[in-house]
C-alpha positions, 0 to 999 in steps of 0.5 A: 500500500502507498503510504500517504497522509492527505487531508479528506473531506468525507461524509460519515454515518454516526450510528447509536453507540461508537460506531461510525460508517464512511460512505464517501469522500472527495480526493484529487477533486473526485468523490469517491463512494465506499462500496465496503469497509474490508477492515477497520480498527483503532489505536491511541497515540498520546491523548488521540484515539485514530480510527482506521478504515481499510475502505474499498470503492469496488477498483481500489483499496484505500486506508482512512484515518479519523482523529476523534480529538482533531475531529479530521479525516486522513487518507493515509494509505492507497492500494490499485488494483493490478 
């Protein structure tokens, strides 16, 4: 996966409870709409929680990060399909 750590527009699904859903975001001026989040999970750096999406626009595979304590959305990682 080509590491990247690019800021993102995304629009988001808050459920009850903690979960939250990407369902599309906008990169290098094209919205891009999630077919399936493939994998997700979280970590802590310092006073942060990050949430971590592998999502997947049906061609290629892309990682988001959101920043609970910046309230930002990263794309950080990107994988075409061969």
């Amino acid at each position: 996966m080509k590491p990247l750590n690019t800021p993102l527009r995304v629009a988001t699904i808050f459920s009850p409870g903690p979960t939250i859903r990407p369902i599309w975001f906008e990169w290098r001026r094209q919205k891009r709409t999630i077919k399936e989040v493939t994998y997700s999970w979280q970590e802590k750096t310092g006073q942060a929680t990050l949430l971590h999406y592998c999502v997947t626009d049906g061609e290629t595979l892309y990682e988001l990060v959101y920043d609970t304590t910046r309230q930002t959305w990263f794309l950080t990682g990107i994988e075409a399909a061969s």
